[in-house]
C-alpha positions as CSV (number, residue, x, y, z in Angstrom):
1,X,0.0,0.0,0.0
2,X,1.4,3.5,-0.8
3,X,2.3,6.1,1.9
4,X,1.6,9.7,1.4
5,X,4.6,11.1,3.4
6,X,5.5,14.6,3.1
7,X,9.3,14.2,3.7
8,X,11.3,10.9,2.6
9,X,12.4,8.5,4.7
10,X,16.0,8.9,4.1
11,X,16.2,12.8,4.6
12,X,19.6,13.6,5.7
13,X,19.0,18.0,5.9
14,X,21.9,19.2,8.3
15,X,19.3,21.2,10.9
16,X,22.3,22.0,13.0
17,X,24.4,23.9,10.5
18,X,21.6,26.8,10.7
19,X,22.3,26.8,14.8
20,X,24.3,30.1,14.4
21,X,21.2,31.9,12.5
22,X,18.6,30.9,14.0
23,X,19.8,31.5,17.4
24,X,20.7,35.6,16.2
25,X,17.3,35.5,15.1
26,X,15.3,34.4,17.9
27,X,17.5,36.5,20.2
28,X,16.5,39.6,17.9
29,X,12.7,38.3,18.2
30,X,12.6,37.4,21.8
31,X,14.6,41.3,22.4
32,X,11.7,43.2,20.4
33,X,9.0,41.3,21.9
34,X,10.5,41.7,25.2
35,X,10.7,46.2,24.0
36,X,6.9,46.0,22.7
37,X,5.3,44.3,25.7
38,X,6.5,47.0,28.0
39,X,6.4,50.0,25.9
40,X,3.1,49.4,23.9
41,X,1.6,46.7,26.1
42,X,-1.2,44.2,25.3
43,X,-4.6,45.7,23.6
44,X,-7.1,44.5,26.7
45,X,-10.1,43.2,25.6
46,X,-13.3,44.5,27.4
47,X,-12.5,41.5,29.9
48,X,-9.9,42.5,31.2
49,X,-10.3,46.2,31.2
50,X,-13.8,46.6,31.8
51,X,-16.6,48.6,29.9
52,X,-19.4,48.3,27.0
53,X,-18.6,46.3,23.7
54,X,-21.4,46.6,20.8
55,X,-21.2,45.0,17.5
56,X,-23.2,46.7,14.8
57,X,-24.1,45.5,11.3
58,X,-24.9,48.1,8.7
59,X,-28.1,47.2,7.0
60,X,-27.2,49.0,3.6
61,X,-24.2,49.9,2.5
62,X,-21.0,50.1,4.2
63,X,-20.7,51.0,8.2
64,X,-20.1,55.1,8.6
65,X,-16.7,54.8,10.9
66,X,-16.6,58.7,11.2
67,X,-19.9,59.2,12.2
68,X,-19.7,56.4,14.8
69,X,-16.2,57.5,16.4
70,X,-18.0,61.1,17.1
71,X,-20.5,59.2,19.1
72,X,-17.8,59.8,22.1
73,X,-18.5,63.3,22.0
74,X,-22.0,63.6,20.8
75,X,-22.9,61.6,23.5
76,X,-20.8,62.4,26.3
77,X,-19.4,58.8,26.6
78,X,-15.5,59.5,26.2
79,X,-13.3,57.8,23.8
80,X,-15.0,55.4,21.3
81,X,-13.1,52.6,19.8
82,X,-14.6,51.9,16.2
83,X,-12.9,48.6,14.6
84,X,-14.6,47.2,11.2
85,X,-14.2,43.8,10.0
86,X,-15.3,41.7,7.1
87,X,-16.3,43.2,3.8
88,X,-17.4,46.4,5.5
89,X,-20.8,46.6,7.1
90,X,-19.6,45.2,10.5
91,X,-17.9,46.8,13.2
92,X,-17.6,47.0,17.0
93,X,-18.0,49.6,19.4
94,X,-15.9,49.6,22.6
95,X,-17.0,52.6,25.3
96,X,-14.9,52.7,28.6
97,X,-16.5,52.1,31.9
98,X,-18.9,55.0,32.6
99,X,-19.2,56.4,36.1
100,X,-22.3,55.5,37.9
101,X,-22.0,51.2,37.7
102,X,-24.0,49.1,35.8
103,X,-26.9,51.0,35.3
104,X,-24.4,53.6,33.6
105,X,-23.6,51.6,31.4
106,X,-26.8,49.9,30.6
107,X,-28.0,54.0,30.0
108,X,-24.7,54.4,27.1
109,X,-25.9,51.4,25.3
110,X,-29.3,52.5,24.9
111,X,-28.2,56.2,24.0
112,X,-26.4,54.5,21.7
113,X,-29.0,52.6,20.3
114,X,-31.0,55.6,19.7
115,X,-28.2,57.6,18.3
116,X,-27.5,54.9,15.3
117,X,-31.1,54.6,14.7
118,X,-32.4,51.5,12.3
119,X,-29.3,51.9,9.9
120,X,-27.5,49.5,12.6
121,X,-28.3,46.0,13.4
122,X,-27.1,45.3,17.3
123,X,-25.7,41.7,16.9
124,X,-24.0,41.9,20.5
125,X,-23.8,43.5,23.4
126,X,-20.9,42.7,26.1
127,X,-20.7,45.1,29.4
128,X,-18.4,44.0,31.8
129,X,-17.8,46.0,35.5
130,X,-14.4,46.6,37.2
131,X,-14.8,44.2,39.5
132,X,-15.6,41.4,37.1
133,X,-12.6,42.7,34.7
134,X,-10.4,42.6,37.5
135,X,-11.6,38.9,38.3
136,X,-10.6,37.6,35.5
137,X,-7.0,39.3,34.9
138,X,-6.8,37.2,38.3
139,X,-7.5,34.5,37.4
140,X,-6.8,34.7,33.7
141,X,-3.0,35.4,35.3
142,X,-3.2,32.7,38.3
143,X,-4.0,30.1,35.4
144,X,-1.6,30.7,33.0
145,X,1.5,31.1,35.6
146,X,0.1,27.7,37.5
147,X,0.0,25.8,34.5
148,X,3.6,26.9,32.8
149,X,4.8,25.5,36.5
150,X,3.4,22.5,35.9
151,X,4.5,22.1,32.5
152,X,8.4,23.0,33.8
153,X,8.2,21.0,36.0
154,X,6.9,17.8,34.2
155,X,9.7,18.6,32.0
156,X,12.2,18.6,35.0
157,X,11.4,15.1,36.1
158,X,10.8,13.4,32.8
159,X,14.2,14.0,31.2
160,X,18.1,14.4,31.8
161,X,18.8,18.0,33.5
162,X,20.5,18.7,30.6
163,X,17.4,17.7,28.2
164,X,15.0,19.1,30.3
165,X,17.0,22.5,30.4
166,X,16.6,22.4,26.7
167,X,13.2,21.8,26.6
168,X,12.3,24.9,29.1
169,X,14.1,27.4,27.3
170,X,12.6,26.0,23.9
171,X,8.5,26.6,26.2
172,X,9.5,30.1,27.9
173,X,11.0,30.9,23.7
174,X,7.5,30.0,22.3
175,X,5.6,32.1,25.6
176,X,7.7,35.5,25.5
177,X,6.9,35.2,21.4
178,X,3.8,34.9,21.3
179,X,3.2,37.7,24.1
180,X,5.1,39.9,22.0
181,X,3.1,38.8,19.0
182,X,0.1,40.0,20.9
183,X,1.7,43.6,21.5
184,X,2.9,44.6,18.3
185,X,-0.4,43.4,16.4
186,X,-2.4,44.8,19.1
187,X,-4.8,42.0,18.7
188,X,-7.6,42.3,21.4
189,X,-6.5,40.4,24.2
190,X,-8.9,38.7,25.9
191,X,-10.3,35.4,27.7
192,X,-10.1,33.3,24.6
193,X,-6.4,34.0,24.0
194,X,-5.4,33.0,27.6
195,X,-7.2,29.4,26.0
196,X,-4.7,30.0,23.2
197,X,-1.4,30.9,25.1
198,X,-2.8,27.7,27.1
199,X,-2.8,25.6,24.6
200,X,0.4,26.8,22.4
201,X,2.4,25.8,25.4
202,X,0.5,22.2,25.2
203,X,1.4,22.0,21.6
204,X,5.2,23.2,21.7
205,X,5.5,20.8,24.6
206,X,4.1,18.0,22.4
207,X,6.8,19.0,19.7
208,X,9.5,19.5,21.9
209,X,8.7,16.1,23.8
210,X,8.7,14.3,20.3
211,X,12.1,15.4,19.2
212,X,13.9,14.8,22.6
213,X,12.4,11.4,22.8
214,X,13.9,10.4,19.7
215,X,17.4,12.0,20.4
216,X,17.7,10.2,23.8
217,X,16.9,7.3,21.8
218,X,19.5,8.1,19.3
219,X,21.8,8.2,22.0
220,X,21.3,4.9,23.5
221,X,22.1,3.3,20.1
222,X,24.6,5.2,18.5
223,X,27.0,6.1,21.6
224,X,30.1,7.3,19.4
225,X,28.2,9.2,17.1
226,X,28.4,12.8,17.2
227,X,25.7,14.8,18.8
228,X,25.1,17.2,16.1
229,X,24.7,14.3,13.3
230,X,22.4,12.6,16.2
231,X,20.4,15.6,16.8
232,X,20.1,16.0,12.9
233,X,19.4,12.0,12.3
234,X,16.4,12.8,15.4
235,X,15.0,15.4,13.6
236,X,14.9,13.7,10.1
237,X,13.3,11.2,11.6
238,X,10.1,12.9,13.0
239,X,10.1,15.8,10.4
240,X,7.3,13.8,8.5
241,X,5.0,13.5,11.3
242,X,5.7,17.0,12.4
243,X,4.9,18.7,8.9
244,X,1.7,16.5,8.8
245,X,0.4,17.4,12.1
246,X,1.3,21.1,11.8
247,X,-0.5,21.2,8.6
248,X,-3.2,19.7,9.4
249,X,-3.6,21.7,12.4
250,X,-2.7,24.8,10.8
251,X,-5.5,24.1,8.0
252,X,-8.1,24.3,10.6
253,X,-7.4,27.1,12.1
254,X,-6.9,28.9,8.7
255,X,-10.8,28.1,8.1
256,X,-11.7,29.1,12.3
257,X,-9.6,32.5,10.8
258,X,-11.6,32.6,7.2
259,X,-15.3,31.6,8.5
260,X,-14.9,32.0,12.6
261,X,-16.1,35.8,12.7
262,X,-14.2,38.2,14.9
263,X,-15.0,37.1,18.2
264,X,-12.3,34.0,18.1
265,X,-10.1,36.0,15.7
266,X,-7.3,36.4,18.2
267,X,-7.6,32.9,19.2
268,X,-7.4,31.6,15.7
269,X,-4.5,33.9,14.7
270,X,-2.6,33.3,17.4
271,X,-2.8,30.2,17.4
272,X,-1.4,29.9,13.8
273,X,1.3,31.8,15.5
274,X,1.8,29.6,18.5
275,X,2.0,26.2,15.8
276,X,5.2,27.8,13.6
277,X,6.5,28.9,16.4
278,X,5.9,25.2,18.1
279,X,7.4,23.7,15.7
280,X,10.5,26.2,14.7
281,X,11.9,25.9,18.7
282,X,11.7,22.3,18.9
283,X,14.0,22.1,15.8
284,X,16.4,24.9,16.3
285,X,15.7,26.6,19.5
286,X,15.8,23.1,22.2
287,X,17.7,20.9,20.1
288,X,20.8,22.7,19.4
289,X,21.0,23.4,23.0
290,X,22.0,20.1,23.8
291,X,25.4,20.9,21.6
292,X,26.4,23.2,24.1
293,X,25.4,21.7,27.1
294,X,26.9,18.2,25.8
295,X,25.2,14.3,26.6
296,X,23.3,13.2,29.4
297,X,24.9,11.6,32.0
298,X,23.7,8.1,31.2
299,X,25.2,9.0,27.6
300,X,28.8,9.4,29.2
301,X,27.9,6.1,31.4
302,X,27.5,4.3,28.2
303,X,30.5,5.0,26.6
304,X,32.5,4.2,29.7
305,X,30.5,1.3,29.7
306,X,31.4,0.3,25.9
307,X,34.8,1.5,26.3
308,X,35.3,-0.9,29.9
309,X,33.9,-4.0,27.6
310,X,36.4,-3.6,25.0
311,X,39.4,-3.1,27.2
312,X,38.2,-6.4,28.9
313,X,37.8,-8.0,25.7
């Protein structure tokens, strides 16, 4: 029966001769993301910073953004935050909090309502109070700190200090990227893409977990080899499987980013982010490492091993 593979079998691509750019180049990445998180911070969603989000349709012709930002001042509401999406005739509203509590707010949605008149369709209305906001940057915060722990320190135990070294630096790589992804293309950051920073670490541990388990395989079998060429065969190895699921994965979330509307846009996005960037540390962000930091102990073991049975031989 015929295999549909994606790489051959016998590739042989020398991964570990790109070490010295690839390294540059995710030190240059992981600096600006680093510059744009503190200098032009994350683009809060209304969970996290509280307030009144509306999204509008147009019901003929294309939505009037000029008319709609003036809202802010027509209506004595502050700054208004117009975004369109799709071909035109949708967009969202995002009003701050309004003094007074809920029943402020409740008051600037329906002055909005009257202010836009029938030319709007309301499709949905989101108003979310300080203390609710401030909730769930709590929690939102508690729960992505807890489960990076965990992930460390599964990492810590399964492997070799010296694999398991390489394997944190690959999942803190893939997490300071893709928060700096989030600040510089001020995607609205919100509950859904603490469910995708969540589940980016869950896939670039998968990946990363893949690739060492084949090179500490590689290393029990071929002790005199070199670790670059083992690190290399490893890779080779698992590439196949690692293009097809990435594909697969990434076709998925290329439809959720097409057809899924804007509510899960920065989910989807991201996402699609968080897979290349999965995939590109496991290869040439963790792997490499292990040049530098040299075998495992049970590596050097075996070769004293081998090297006692042939003296005794």
């Amino acid at each position: 029966m015929l295999r549909f593979r994606l790489a051959p079998d016998n590739m042989k691509f020398h991964f570990m001769r790109l070490r010295r750019v690839t390294y540059p180049l995710s030190a240059a990445l992981s600096i600006i993301s680093v510059v744009a998180f503190l200098t032009l911070g994350l683009n809060f969603g209304i969970d996290f910073s509280g307030g009144t989000l509306m999204e509008l349709r147009a019901k003929s012709g294309q939505a009037d953004l000029a008319s709609l930002r003036s809202l802010g001042d027509k209506l004595q509401l502050g700054e208004v935050e117009v975004q369109a999406f799709g071909g035109g005739q949708d967009v969202t509203l995002r009003i701050r909090l309004q003094p007074g509590g809920d029943a402020a707010q409740q008051a600037a949605v329906q002055r909005v309502r009257e202010s836009v008149g029938d030319g709007y369709e309301f499709r949905r209305v989101e108003v979310v109070g300080p203390r609710i906001s401030g909730e769930l940057v709590q929690s939102g915060t508690l729960g992505v700190v807890l489960s990076v722990i965990a992930v460390l320190t599964y990492l810590w135990f399964r492997y070799e200090w010296q694999l398991a070294v390489a394997a944190v630096i690959a999942t803190m790589h893939d997490l300071l990227l893709t928060m700096g992804f989030f600040a510089l293309t001020r995607l609205e950051f919100n509950i859904t893409s603490i469910a995708a920073i969540l589940t980016i670490v869950g896939l670039s541990l998968n990946e990363t977990v893949v690739v060492l388990d084949r090179i500490r395989e590689m290393l029990r079998k071929y002790k005199r080899m070199p670790m670059p060429d083992i690190i290399d065969a490893s890779i080779n190895a698992v590439l196949s499987r690692t293009i097809m699921t990435s594909t697969t994965t990434l076709m998925a979330l290329f439809a959720l980013v097409l057809f899924g509307g804007h509510v899960i846009q920065s989910f989807s996005l991201a996402m699609m982010f968080g897979m290349v960037i999965g995939a590109y540390s496991s290869i040439f962000i963790c792997s490499p490492i292990l040049i530098y930091l040299g075998a495992p102990a049970s590596q050097g073991e075996g070769d004293k091993a081998a090297g006692g049975q042939n003296q005794t031989a």
